[in-house]
ZAMARGU-4260 file (C-alpha; in steps of 0.2 Angstrom, whole numbers, plus 5000, padded with zeros to 4 digits):
<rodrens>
0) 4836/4862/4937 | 4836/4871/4953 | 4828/4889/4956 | 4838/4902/4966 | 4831/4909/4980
5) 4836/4926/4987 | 4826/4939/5001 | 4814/4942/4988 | 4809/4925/4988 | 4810/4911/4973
10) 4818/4922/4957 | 4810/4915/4942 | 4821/4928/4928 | 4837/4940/4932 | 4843/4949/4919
15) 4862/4952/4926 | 4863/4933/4920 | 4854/4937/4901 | 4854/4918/4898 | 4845/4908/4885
20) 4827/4914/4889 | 4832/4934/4887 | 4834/4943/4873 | 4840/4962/4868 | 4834/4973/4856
25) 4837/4993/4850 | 4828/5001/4836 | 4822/4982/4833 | 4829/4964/4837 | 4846/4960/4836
30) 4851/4941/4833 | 4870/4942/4841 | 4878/4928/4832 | 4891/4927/4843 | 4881/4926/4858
35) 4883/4906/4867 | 4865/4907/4871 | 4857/4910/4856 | 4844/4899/4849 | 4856/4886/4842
40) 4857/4888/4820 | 4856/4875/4807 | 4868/4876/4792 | 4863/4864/4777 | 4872/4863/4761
45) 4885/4854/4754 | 4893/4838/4761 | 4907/4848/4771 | 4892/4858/4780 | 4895/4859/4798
50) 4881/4854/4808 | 4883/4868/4820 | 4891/4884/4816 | 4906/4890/4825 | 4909/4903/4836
55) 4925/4912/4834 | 4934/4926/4841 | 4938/4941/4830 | 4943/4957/4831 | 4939/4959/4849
60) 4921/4952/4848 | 4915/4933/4844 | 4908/4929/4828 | 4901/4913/4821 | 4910/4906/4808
65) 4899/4897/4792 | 4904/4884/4783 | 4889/4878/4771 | 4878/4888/4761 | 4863/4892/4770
70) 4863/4896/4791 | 4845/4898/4799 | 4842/4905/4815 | 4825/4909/4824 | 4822/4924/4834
75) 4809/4934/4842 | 4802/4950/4835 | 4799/4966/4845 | 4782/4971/4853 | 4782/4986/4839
80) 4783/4980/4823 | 4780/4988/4807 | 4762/4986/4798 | 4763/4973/4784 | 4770/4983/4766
85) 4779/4994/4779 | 4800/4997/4775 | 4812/4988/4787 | 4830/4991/4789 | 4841/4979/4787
90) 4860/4980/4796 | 4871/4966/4795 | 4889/4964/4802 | 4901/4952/4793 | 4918/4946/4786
95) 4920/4938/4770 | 4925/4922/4766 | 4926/4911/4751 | 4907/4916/4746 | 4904/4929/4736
100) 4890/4937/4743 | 4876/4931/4753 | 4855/4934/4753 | 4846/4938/4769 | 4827/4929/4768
105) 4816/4933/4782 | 4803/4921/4786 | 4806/4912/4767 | 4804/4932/4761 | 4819/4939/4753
110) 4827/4954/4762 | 4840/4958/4749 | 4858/4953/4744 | 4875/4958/4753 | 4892/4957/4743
115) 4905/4951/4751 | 4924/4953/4752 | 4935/4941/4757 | 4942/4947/4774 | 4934/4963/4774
120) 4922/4967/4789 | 4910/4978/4788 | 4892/4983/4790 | 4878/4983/4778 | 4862/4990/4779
125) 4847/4986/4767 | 4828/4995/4765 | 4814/4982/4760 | 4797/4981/4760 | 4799/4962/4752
130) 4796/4954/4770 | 4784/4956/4788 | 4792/4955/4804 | 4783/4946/4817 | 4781/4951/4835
135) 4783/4931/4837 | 4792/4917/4833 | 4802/4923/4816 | 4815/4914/4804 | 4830/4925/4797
140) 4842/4913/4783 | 4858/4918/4775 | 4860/4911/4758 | 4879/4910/4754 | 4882/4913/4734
145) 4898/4911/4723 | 4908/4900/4736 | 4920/4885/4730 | 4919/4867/4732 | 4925/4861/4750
150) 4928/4866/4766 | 4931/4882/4766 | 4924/4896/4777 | 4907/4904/4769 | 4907/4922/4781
155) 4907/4925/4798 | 4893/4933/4803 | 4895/4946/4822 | 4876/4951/4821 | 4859/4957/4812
160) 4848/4969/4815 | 4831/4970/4810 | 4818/4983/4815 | 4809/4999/4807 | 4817/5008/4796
165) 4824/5025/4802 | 4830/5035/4790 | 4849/5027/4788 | 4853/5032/4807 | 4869/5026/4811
170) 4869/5008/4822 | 4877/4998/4835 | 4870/4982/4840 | 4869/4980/4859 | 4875/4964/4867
175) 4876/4955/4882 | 4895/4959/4885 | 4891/4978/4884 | 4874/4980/4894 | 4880/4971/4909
180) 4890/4984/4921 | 4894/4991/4935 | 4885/5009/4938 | 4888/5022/4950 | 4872/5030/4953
185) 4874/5047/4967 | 4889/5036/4979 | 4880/5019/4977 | 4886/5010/4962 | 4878/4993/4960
190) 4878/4980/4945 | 4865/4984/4931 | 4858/4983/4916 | 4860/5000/4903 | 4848/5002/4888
195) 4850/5015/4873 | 4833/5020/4870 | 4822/5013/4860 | 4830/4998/4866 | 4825/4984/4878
200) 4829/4968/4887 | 4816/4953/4888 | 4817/4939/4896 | 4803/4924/4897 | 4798/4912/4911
205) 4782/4904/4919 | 4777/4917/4929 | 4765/4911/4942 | 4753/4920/4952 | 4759/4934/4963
210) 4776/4936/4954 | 4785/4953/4955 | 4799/4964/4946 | 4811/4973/4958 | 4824/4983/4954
215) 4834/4999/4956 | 4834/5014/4941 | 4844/5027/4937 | 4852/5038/4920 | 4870/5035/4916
220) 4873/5052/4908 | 4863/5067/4907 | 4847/5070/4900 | 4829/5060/4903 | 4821/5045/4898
225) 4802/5036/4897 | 4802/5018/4904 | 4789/5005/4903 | 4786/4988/4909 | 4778/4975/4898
230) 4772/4961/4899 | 4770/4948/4885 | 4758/4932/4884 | 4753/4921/4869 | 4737/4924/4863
235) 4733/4939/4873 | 4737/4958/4871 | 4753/4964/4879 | 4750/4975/4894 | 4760/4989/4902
240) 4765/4985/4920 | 4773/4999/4925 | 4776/5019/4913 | 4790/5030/4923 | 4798/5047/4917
245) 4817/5047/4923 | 4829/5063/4926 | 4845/5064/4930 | 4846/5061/4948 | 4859/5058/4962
250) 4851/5042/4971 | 4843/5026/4962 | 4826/5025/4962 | 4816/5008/4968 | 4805/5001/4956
255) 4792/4986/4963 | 4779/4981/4952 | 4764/4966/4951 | 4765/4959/4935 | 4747/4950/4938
260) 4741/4935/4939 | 4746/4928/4923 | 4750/4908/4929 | 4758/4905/4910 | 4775/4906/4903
265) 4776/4924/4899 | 4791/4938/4893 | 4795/4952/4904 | 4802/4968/4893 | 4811/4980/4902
270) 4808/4995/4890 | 4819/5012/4886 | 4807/5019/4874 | 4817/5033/4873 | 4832/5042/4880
275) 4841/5058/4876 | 4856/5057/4866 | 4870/5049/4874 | 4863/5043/4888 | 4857/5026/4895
280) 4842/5019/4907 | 4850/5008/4919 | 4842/4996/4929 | 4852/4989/4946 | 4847/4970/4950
285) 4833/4968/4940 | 4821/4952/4943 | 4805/4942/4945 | 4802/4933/4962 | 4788/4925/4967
290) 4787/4925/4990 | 4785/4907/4995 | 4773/4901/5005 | 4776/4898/5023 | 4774/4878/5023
295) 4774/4867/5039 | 4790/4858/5034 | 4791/4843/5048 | 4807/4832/5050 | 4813/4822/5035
300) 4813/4802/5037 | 4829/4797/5041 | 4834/4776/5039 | 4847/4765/5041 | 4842/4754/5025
305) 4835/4757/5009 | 4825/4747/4996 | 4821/4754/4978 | 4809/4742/4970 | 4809/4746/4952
310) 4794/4736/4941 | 4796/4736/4925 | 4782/4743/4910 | 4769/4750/4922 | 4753/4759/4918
315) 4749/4768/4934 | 4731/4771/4927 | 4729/4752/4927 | 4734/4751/4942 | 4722/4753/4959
320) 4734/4762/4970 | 4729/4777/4956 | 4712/4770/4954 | 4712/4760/4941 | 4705/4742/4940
325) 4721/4728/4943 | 4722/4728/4961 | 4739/4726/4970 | 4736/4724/4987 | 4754/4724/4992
330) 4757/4740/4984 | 4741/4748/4993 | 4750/4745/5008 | 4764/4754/5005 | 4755/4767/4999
335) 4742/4767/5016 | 4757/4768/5024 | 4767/4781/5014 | 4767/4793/4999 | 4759/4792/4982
340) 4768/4805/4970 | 4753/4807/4955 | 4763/4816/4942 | 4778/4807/4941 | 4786/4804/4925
345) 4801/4793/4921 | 4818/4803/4911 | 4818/4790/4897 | 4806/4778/4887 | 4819/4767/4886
350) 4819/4754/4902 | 4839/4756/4905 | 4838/4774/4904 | 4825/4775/4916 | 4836/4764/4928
355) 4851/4775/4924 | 4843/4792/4931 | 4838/4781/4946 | 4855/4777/4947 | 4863/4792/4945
360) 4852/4806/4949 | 4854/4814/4930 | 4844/4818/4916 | 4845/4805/4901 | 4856/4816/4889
365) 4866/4818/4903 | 4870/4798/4907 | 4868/4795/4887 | 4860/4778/4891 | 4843/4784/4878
370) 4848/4769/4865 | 4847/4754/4871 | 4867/4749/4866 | 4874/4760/4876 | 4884/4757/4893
375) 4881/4765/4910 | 4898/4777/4910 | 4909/4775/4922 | 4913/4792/4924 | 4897/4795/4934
380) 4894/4793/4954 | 4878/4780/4956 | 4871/4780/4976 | 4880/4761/4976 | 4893/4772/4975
385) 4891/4784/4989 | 4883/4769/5000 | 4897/4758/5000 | 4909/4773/5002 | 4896/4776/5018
390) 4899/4758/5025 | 4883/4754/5017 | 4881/4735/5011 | 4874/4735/4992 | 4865/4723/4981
395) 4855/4723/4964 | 4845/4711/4957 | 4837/4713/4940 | 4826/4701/4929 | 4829/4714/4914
400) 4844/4712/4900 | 4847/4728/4899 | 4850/4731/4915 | 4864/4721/4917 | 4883/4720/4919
405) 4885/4718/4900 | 4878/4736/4903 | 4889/4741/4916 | 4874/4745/4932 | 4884/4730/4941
410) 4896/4743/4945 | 4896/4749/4965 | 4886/4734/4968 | 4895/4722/4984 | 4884/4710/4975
415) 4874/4709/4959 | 4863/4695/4953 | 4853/4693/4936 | 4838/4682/4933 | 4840/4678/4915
420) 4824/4678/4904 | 4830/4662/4895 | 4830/4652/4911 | 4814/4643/4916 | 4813/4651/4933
425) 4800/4662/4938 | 4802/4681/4935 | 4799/4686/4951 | 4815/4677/4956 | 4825/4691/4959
430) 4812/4696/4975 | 4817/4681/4984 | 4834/4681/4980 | 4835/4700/4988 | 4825/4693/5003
435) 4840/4680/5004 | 4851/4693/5003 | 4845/4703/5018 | 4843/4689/5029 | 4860/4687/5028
440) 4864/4706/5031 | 4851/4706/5044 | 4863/4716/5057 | 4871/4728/5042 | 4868/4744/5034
445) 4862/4738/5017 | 4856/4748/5000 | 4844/4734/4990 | 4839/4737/4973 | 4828/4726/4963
450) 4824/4731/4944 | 4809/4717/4938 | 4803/4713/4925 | 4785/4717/4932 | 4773/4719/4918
455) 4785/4715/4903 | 4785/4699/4893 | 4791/4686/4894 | 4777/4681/4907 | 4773/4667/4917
460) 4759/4657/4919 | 4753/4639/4923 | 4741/4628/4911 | 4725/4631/4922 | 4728/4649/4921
465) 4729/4651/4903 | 4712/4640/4902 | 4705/4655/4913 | 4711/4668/4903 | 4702/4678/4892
470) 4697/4677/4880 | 4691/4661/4880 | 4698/4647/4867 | 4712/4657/4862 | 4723/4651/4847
475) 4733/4664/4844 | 4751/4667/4844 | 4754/4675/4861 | 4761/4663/4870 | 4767/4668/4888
480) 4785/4665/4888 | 4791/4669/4868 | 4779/4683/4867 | 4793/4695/4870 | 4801/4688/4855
485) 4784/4687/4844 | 4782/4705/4849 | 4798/4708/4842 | 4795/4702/4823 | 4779/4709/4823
490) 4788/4726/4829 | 4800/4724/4812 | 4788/4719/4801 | 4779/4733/4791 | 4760/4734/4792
495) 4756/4718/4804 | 4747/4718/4818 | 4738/4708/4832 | 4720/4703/4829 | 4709/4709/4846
500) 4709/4691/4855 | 4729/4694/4854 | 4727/4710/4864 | 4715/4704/4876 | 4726/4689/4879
505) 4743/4699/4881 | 4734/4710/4893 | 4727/4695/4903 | 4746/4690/4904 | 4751/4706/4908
510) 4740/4706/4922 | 4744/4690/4928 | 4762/4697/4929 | 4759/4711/4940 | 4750/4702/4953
515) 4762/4691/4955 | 4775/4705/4956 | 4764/4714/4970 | 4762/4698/4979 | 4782/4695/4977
520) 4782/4712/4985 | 4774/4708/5002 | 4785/4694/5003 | 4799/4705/5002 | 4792/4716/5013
525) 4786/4704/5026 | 4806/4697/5026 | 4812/4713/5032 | 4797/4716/5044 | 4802/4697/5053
530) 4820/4701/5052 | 4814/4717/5064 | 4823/4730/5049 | 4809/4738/5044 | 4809/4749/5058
535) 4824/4758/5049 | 4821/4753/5032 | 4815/4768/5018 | 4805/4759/5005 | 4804/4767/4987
540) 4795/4760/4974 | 4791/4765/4957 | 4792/4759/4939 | 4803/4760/4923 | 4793/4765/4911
545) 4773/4767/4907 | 4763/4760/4893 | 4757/4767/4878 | 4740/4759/4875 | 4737/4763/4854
550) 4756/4759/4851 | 4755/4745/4836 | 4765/4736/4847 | 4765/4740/4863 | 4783/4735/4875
555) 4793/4742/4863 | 4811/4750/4871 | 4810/4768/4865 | 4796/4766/4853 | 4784/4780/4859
560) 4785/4796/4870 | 4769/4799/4872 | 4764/4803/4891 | 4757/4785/4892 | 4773/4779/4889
565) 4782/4791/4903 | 4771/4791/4916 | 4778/4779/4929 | 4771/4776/4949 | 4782/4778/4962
570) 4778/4777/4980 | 4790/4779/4996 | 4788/4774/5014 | 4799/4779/5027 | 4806/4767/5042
575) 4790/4762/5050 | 4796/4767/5067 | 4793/4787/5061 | 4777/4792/5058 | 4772/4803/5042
580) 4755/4807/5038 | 4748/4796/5022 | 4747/4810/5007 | 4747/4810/4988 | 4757/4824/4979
585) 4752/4832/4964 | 4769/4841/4960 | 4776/4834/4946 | 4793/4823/4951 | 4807/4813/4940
590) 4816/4799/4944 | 4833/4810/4947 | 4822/4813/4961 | 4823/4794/4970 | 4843/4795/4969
595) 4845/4811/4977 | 4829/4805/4990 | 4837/4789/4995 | 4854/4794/5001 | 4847/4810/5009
600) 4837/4797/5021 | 4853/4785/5022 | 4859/4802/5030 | 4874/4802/5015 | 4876/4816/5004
605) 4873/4818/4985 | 4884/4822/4974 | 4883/4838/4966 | 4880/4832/4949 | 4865/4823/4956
610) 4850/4836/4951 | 4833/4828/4958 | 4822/4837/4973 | 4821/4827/4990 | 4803/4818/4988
615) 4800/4818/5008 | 4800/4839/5007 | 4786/4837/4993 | 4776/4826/5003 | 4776/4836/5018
620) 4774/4853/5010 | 4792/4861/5015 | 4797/4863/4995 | 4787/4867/4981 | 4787/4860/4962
625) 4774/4864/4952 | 4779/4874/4939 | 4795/4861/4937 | 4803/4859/4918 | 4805/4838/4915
630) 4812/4831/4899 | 4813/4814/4893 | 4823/4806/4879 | 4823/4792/4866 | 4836/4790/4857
635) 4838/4809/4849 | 4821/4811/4852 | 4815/4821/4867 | 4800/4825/4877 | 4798/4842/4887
640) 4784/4845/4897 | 4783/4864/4906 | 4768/4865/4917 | 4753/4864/4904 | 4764/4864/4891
645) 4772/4848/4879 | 4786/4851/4867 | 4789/4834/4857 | 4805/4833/4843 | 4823/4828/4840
650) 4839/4834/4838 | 4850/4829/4824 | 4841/4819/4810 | 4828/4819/4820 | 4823/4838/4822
655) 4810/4837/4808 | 4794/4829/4818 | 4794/4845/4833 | 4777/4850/4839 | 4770/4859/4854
660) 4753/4855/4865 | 4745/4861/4875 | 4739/4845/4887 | 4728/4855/4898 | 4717/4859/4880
665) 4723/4844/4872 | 4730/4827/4882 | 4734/4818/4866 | 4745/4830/4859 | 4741/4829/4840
670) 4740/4847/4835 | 4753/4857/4834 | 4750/4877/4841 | 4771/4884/4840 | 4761/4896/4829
675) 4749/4902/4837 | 4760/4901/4856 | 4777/4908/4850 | 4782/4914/4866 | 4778/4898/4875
680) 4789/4888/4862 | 4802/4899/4861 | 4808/4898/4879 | 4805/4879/4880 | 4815/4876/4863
685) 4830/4887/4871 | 4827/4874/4887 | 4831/4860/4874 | 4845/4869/4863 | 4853/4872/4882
690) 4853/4853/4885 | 4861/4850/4867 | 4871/4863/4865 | 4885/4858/4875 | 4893/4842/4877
695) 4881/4835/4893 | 4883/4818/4888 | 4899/4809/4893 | 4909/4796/4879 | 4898/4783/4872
700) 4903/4767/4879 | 4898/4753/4869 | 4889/4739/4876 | 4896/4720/4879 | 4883/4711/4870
705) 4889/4692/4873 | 4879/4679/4863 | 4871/4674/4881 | 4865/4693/4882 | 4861/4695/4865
710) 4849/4680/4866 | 4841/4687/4882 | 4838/4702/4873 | 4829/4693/4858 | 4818/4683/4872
715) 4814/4701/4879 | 4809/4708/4862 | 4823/4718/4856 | 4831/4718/4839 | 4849/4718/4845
720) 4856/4719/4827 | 4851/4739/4828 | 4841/4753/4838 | 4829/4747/4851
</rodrens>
């Protein structure tokens, strides 16, 4: 999710692309059902319904295409709007299909019926005073009436507009393929956007401090026009920016204006409020940049080998590297030595998805492993990959099942080893076994990457160490290495729960695991240091997922998506040979980010489907990230967080449980405020419909679940006869 630059600095919205996030509206808004970007419908009704509508083209426009008996579509409303009891006029364009006529309802208030004939187009306009429009968020549904049993196509609809009634004035809804031209302006003809007043063009981002509107404007035609400049927040009155008279002229005018210091997400309407007949306000170039700051960007590191340490189900709260009580001296070492990122978050609550993005530098829709059955796809590029394509030696160790070749991450990998939760060996295995490893490739380029199990039953520990664990006596049914599996039938089972010694013991045992991963770590670490490679050697480590505290049962794959859950540490240290000042960095970061970081300081380069930000220019100020968009998924469930901003739901089935926070206000994320923040929900849910519209994710590839793999699973905790 990269942000253009040009001379005017970072551009945050330009309207020349009208994507997702803008909208156009003339004598009221206009819901262009042929438009890709538009907030995706739901169709509902009958078993033959489509789950999408379908776009078609039709007599030289595209039109969307129903089959079902109800399509609902959100949009939002203009700044103007009419009082409450106040007429609205209605215009629809449409063809007929097998229905007989359809019923307009806005915001569950009816609007009035259409008739329709089969495969007759045509526009209808109706007068009500049944329903409000909103200057928000707004709902319009079509009810298809009178069509067969089957398949067959409802209507098509081209568009609707809906807006103050005006006395039955002839209408022509503007879209994006007519707005969007080339304009001769005096001898200067540049690419523009052209409004019929009143008309306009919005668009939303987060606008940050010190954000400006630039642009050029003329009249296509003769005549004058009245242009404002608005700018909308949630929960605050819209304000006029900028107020210009235009004439006819032989030379563009400039336009620059501050939009304020709004630091939110926030819509920017270019206005025509009005225009004499047959003529158009254009506007050349138009967008919101924001100048960057002049950072002290110093070299990046730069190594010859690379290890990513990646420790599974890890609270970094708990942790003392982020002050929290368990200390991990090991860790602190890197971290006195390195960087300490504070807001990172992992793409996925499920463990191999987690790994996947690490692997691959995408986004969990975009790798599909977000279920737990599903295979790492071969049709993407992992950094083993591009390192054994560099001459780079590779190597992966996990101590997690689903991490494993059965799920396809032993592919790039030279060599690949798996320490099995069903043997009796120590779960920190696979730190020696790596340290093994690079002894033996002591004089090569080498890529190591160890997934452990870290903090995720089963556990190990020793009889004297359960008689000092708390609490004391302990009878219960944790037992350190079937706890996984014990977690497991708890996890099915409706209703049961641990009593409080079980928690206190299954965090004792927790504990215990991570302190022997941090002390596996130094070991590690200590190898390459006597074998003279750290020097040259990048060390990244970070975790799979987090830990949700008040989950019933906690070390579930996919369970929760609460930020406890998605918060992960991650650390790096470059070659210790090159000095870089110790920092922490508050800018939020994603686990695309340590793929596209790693072979950037191997000196290789990235793919270009790989989409993460090179941590080393975060730490050392030369790139900026604050106001970065990060979604995680589970299954069909997704979590999107936008600056201050959470937007929690699903796609599919699923789309019934969304809700929208605000963390800064409310950290726990239990109420819901779309309402009362349409704008703020209606740009991040047009982020998600972008992700889904298309298909991102490549063929599912189904998972080799052997009876070896599927009884590791059922030692780890998973119920391996469905989802995660």
């Amino acid at each position: 999710m990269g942000t253009p630059k040009d001379e005017r600095g970072q551009v945050l919205l330009d309207w020349l692309k009208l994507g997702s996030e803008c909208s156009l509206g003339h004598r009221g808004a206009v819901i262009d059902f042929g438009d890709a970007t538009m907030r995706r419908p739901r169709v509902r009704g009958g078993k033959d319904a489509h789950v999408e509508a379908v776009s078609v083209e039709h007599q030289g426009a595209t039109w969307t295409r129903v089959t079902g008996r109800e399509v609902m579509v959100p949009f939002s409303g203009p700044l103007e709007v009419p009082e409450a009891g106040q007429p609205l006029a209605v215009s629809v364009r449409s063809r007929g299909g097998s229905a007989k006529s359809m019923s307009l309802y806005l915001n569950g208030k009816p609007l009035g019926p259409v008739r329709l004939t089969k495969n007759v187009t045509g526009v209808v306009s109706l007068k009500t005073t049944t329903a409000t429009l909103l200057a928000g968020e707004n709902e319009l549904s079509i009810r298809f009436n009178g069509q067969g049993r089957g398949s067959d196509v409802a209507a098509e609809i081209d568009w609707v507009r809906i807006g103050p009634y005006d006395d039955d004035a002839p209408y022509a809804a503007p879209t994006r393929a007519d707005v969007i031209d080339t304009v001769k302006i005096g001898t200067e003809p540049r690419r523009a956007l052209s409004l019929r007043g009143p008309g306009y063009a919005r668009c939303a981002a987060y606008l940050p401090k010190g954000a400006r509107l630039s642009a050029a404007l003329g009249i296509l035609g003769t005549g004058e026009a009245d242009v404002e400049v608005r700018v909308l927040r949630d929960r605050k009155p819209a304000f006029v920016a900028s107020s210009l008279h235009l004439n006819a002229d032989s030379a563009w005018r400039p336009l620059d204006v501050d939009l304020g210091e709004l630091d939110t997400i926030a819509e920017v309407e270019l206005v025509a409020v009005q225009t004499t007949k047959g003529s158009r306000v254009v506007f050349a170039e138009p967008r919101v940049s924001v100048a960057e700051p002049v950072r002290g960007g110093k070299p990046m590191p730069t190594a010859k080998s690379a290890v990513l340490v990646v420790l599974g189900s890890v609270a970094p709260r708990s942790i003392s590297v982020y002050g929290g009580p368990m200390e991990m001296p090991e860790l602190g070492a890197v971290a006195a030595n390195g960087v300490v990122f504070d807001a990172h978050r992992t793409t996925s609550a499920v463990s191999a998805g987690a790994m996947a993005s690490l692997l691959t530098g995408v986004e969990a829709d975009e790798h599909g492993v977000v279920d737990g059955l599903t295979k790492l796809p071969t049709s993407l590029t992992t950094i083993a990959d591009c390192a054994r394509q560099g001459g780079v030696q590779t190597a992966m160790f996990t101590a997690n099942p689903n991490t494993t070749a059965a799920f396809g991450f032993d592919r790039g990998f030279s060599t690949f080893g798996y320490a099995d939760p069903t043997d009796a060996s120590l779960s920190t295995r696979v730190f020696d076994d790596a340290a093994d490893w690079v002894t033996a490739h002591r004089e090569s380029r080498f890529l190591l990457v160890i997934h452990a199990r870290g903090g995720h039953p089963p556990w190990d520990a020793t009889r004297e160490q359960l008689k000092e664990m708390p609490p004391a006596n302990y009878a219960g049914s944790v037992e350190p290495r079937h706890a996984g599996e014990v977690l497991g039938r708890i996890r099915g089972a409706k209703g049961a729960r641990f009593t409080d010694a079980d928690r206190v013991r299954m965090w004792a045992l927790h504990s215990l695991a991570l302190s022997a991963h941090d002390a596996a770590l130094g070991r590690l670490l200590n190898t390459i240091r006597s074998l003279h490679r750290d020097e040259d050697t990048a060390v990244f480590v970070t975790s799979d997922v987090g830990l949700d505290d008040g989950a019933r049962v906690p070390f579930g794959e996919g369970d929760s998506l609460a930020e406890e859950s998605l918060a992960s540490a991650l650390l790096i240290r470059p070659p210790a040979g090159q000095t870089i000042e110790a920092a922490r960095v508050t800018a939020p970061t994603s686990s695309i980010d340590v793929a596209a970081t790693i072979l950037a300081s191997l000196g290789l380069t990235a793919p270009t489907a790989f989409q993460g930000v090179d941590l080393w220019s975060l730490s050392t100020g030369s790139r900026s990230a604050e106001t970065r968009r990060r979604i995680a998924w589970a299954g069909n469930r997704f979590s999107l967080t936008w600056a201050n901003f959470l937007l929690l739901g699903g796609v599919g089935g699923d789309a019934g449980s969304t809700r929208l926070c605000d963390l800064k206000l409310e950290p726990a994320c239990t109420t819901d405020i779309r309402a009362t923040y349409p704008i703020a929900y209606g740009r991040i849910a047009s982020l998600v419909d972008e992700r889904t519209r298309g298909e991102k994710r490549p063929p599912r590839e189904p998972a080799n679940v052997d009876f070896a793999t599927n009884n590791a699973l059922r030692i780890w905790g998973r119920n391996v006869g469905g989802q995660p």
